[in-house]
ZABA-781874 format. One line per 4 residues: number of its first residue (from 1); their letters; for each residue x negated, y, z of C-alpha. Coordinates in steps of 0.001 Angstrom, whole numbers. Layout:
% residues N
NUM = A = X Y Z  ...
% end
This chain:
% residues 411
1 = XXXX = 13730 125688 116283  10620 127097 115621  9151 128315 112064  5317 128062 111512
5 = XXXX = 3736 130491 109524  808 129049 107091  -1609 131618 105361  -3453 129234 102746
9 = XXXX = -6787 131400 101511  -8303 129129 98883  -12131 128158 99248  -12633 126014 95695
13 = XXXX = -10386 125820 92515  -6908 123572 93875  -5870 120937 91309  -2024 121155 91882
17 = XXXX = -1146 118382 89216  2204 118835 87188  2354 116117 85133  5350 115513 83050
21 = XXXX = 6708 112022 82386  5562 110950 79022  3336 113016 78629  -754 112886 78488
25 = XXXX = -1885 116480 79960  -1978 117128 83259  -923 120952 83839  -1111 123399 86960
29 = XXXX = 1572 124142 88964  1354 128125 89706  2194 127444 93754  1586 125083 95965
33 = XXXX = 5000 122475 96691  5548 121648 99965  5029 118143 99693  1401 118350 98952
37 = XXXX = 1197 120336 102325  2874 117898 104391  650 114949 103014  -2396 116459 103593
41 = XXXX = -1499 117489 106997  39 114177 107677  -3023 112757 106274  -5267 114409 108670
45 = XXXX = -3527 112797 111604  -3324 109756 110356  -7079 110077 109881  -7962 111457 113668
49 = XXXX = -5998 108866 114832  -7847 106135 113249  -10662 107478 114418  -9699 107479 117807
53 = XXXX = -8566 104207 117156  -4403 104563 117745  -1751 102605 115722  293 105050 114931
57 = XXXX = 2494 102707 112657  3650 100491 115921  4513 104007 118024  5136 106565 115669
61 = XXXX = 6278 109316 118429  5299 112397 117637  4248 111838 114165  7842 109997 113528
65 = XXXX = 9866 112797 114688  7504 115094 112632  7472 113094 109545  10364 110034 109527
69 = XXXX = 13053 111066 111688  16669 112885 110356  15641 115841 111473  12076 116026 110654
73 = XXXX = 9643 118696 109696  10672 121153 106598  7421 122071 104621  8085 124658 102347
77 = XXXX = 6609 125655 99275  3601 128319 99133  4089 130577 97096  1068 133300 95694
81 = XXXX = 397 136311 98022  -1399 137959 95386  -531 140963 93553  -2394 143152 90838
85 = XXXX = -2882 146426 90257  -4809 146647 86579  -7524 144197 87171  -7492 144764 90922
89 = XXXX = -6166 142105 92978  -4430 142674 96378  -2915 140575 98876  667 141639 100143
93 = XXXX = 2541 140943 104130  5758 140904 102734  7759 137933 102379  7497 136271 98865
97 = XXXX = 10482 135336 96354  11410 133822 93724  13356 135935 91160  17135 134826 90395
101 = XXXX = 17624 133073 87372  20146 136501 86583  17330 138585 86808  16182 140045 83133
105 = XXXX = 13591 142411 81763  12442 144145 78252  11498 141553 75406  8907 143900 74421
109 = XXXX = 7504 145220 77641  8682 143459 80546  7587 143121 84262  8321 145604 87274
113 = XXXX = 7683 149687 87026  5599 151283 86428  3251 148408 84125  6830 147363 82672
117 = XXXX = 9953 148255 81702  11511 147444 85079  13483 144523 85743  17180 144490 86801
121 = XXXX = 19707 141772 87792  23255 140884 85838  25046 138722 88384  27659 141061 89434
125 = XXXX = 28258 143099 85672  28440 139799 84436  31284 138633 87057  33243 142327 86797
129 = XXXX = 33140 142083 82850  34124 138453 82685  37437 139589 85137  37761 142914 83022
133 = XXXX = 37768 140684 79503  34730 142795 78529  31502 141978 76416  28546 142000 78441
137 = XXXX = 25112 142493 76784  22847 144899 78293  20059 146552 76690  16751 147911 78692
141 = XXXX = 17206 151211 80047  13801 152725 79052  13989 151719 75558  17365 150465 74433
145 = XXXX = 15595 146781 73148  16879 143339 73977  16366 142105 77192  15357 138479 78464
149 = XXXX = 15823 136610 81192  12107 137100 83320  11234 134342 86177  8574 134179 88585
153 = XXXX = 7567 135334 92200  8220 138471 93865  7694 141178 96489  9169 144059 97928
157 = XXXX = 7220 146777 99968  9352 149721 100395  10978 150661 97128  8120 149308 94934
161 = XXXX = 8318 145657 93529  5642 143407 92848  4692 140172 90392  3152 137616 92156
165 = XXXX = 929 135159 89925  -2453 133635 89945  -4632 132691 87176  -6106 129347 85723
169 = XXXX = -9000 127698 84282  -10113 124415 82805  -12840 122293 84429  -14371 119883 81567
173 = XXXX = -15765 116813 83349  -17394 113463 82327  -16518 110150 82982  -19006 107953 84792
177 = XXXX = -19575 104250 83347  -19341 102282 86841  -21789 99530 86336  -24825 101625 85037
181 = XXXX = -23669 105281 86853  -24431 107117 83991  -22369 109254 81845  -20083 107172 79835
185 = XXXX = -20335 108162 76114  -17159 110017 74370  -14903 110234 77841  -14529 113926 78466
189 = XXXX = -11453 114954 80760  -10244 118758 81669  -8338 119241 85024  -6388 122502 84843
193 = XXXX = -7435 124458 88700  -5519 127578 90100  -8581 130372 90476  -10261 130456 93910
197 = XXXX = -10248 134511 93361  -8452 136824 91313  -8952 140123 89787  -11852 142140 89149
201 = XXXX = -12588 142596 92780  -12527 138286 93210  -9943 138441 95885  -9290 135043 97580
205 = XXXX = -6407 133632 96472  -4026 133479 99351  -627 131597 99618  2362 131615 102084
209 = XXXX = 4722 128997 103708  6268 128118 106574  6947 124369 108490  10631 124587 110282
213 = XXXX = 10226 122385 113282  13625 121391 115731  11084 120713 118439  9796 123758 119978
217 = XXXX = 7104 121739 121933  5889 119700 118740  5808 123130 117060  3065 124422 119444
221 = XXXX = 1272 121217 118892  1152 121306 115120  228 124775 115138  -2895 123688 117215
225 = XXXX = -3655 120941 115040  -3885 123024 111995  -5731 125769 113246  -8444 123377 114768
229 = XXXX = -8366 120751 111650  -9505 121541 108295  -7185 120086 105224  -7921 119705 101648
233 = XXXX = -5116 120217 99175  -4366 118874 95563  -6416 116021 93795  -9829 115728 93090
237 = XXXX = -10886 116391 96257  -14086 114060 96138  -15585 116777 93222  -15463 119087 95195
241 = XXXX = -11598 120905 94816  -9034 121726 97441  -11039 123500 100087  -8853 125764 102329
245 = XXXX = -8727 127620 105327  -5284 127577 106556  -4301 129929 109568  -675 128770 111203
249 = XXXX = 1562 131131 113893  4606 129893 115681  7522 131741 116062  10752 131952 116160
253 = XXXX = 12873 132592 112651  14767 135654 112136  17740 135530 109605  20384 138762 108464
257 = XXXX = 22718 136159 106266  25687 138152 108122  24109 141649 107398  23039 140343 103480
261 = XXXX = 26802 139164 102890  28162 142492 104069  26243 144199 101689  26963 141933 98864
265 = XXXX = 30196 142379 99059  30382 146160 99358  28381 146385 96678  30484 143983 94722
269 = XXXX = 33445 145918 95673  32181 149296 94194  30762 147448 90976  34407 146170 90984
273 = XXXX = 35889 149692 90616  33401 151193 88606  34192 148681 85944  37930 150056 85843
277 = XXXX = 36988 152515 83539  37643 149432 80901  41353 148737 81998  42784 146760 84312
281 = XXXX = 41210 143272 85173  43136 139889 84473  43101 138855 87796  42313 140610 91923
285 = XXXX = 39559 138624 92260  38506 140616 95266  41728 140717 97374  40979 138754 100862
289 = XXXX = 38101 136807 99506  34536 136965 100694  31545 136067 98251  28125 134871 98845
293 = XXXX = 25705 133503 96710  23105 130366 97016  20048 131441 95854  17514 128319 94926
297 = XXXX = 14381 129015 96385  12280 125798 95628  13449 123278 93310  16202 120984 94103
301 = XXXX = 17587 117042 94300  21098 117145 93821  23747 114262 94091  27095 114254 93484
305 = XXXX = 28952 111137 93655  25816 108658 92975  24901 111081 89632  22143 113339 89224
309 = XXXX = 23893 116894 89229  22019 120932 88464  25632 122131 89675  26376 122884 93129
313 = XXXX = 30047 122244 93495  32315 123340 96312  32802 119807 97657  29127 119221 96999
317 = XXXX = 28453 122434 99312  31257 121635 101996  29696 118642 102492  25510 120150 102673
321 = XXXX = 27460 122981 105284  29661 120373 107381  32700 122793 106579  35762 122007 105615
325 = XXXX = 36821 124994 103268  39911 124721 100570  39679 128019 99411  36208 127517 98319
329 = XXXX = 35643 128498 94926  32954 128257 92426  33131 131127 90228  29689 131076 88360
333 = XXXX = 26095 128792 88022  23042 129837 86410  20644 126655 86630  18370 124330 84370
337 = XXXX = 16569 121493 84774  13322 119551 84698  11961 116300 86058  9592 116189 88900
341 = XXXX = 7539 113200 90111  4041 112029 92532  2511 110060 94220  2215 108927 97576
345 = XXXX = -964 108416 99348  543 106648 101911  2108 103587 99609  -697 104036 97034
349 = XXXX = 2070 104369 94608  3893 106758 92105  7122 108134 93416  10386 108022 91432
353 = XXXX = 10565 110182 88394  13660 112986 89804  15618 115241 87194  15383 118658 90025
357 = XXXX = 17390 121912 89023  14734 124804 89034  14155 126954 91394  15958 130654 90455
361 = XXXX = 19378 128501 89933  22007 130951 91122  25541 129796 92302  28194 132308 93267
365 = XXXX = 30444 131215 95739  33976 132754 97262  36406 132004 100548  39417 133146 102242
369 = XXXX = 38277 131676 105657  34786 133501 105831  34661 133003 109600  33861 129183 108703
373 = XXXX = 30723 130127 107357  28861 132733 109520  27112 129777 111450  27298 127301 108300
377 = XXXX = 25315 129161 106169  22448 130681 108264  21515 126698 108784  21933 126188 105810
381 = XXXX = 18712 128654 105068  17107 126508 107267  17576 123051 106359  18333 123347 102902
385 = XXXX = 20356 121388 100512  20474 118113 98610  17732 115344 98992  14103 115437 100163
389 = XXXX = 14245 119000 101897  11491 117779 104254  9326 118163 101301  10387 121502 100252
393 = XXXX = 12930 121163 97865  16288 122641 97705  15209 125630 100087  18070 128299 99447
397 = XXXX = 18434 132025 100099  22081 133225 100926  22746 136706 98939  19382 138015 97673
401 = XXXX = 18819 141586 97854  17456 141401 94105  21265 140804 92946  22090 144524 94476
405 = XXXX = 19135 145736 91352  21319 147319 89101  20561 148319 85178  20658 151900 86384
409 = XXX = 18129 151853 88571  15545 148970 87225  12548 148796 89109
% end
């Protein structure tokens, strides 16, 4: 397998459309899903290939196994690489993520040190307190004040953390009468655009992804296209929106699941013992069990037995892991949900409105046969879970580092 690197710098405002079923206004995503990657770039071949006159829908070949087959191409979501320092914007290296759904931060002043309060995580006080029959409400450590659950994009460089967002605007347009091509009177329409630049210092806004591809010689070829191919991303494109310059890099991915579990669990382990100061717990919830947690990085499509599900259950994951595992156990979710839908340019048609658990959705998971999963769950970063992964949903993260944030030492 190989794992392309994208580096999307934005040329002209990118109308990402999020539009909600029922409704009549047409908001902004704040990242780029995967899916609108992989139809512009599947657009673009489809387009050269016309050109050079090829039928690609008699011998699909290399676009099938890129686009149709079982195990095709996994575009992931881009997330914002753009960070700021007062009004100054600044791009960032470092692998962006999306904060945990247990994540919180001040009511009155939150976001990372030093503009905020510091943010912290609660998974693992949560699970000790529930165990030790103990209230759990934490207040922020700077001021004593409520906290609130905080969501978003985030970095790590070192010991500082960073918020990664990118600003909006609205573009008022008019609508053109087709028979005289004139401005048609009282039809005025805004399309919300993510910025081109940000900050005082008009940055470009830049965004990450990555394509998984099984094929290791398709990989080289994709990479090839995209650096030599120009794409346009988002709708509107005829006014004028969507410009890019994408740069792509093949290589192969690197994954520590084994090394992040390890630490999870030590750290679980010494949570676990400094909560004894409250009594004894009801239950050893810790004797020869292993935990791990699945991490949503994108939204997700999940099924359980024909029904639209925001619960990953332990039959649900046996089955997305091909392991089977009766000492699973679900201890804890932290999910919501929304609806997603789209359209495809290839049908000329709307696709299916899809209830999708957001992305943040935290599920904590434990096992008495750990061995089973060393393998299981590394793919599993890979391919994801649930229904339409090619498109970048259901991308999941196995223990993230955030969780190890305690209230102590916010940041």
């Amino acid at each position: 397998m190989k794992q392309i690197d994208l580096t999307i710098t934005a040329q002209a405002p990118l109308a990402i459309g999020r539009r909600k079923p029922g409704g009549s206004v047409s908001e902004a995503e704040n990242y780029i899903p995967g899916t609108v990657i992989r139809g512009a770039i599947a657009s673009e071949i489809l387009r050269q290939a016309n050109s050079l006159n090829e039928d690609l829908s008699e011998n699909g070949g290399d676009f099938q196994a890129l686009f149709l087959d079982e195990q095709a191409a996994i575009f992931q979501n881009a997330y914002p690489a753009i960070y700021k320092i007062g009004e100054t914007a600044k791009v960032i290296s470092e692998p962006v993520r999306v904060l945990p759904a247990t994540a919180v931060s001040s009511k009155t002043d939150s976001g990372f040190k030093p503009q905020g309060h510091g943010v912290f995580d609660t998974l693992l006080d949560r699970f000790c307190a529930d165990a030790y029959n103990h209230p759990y409400d934490p207040s922020c450590p700077e001021d004593g004040e409520r906290v609130e659950p905080i969501a978003g994009f985030y970095s790590q460089k070192g010991q500082q953390y960073f918020s990664h967002t990118v600003d909006k605007r609205l573009l008022t347009r008019v609508g053109i009468n087709r028979r005289r091509a004139t401005a048609e009177e009282q039809v005025l329409y805004s399309i919300e655009v993510l910025n081109e630049t940000q900050g005082s210092n008009h940055q470009p806004t830049v965004y990450c992804s990555s394509i998984l591809v099984q094929n290791d010689r398709l990989a080289e070829q994709l990479t090839q296209f995209i650096n030599a191919h120009p794409v346009r991303l988002g709708g509107s494109a005829s006014r004028g929106l969507g410009k890019v310059t994408i740069a792509a890099k093949a290589q192969s991915p690197t994954r520590n699941v084994q090394k992040r579990i390890d630490q999870f669990n030590q750290k679980l382990k010494e949570r676990w013992n400094f909560w004894k100061i409250f009594g004894q717990p009801n239950a050893d919830l810790l004797s020869n069990r292993t935990y791990f947690t699945l991490d949503l990085q994108s939204e997700a499509i999940l099924t359980e037995q024909w029904r639209r599900t925001t619960v990953i259950s332990p039959a649900m994951l046996q089955d997305f892991a091909e392991v089977a595992d009766d000492s699973l156990t679900l201890h804890t979710a932290y999910s919501s949900y929304d609806y997603r839908s789209g359209w495809n340019a290839a049908w000329g048609l709307m696709k299916d409105v899809d209830l999708v658990t957001n992305m943040g959705g935290v599920y904590l998971f434990s096992t008495q046969k750990s061995a089973f999963w060393h393998e299981a769950l590394e793919a599993l970063e890979g391919k994801g879970i649930g229904d339409r992964t090619s498109e970048g949903f259901g991308q999941v993260r196995i223990c993230d580092e955030f969780h190890l944030v305690f209230r102590e030492k916010a940041v």
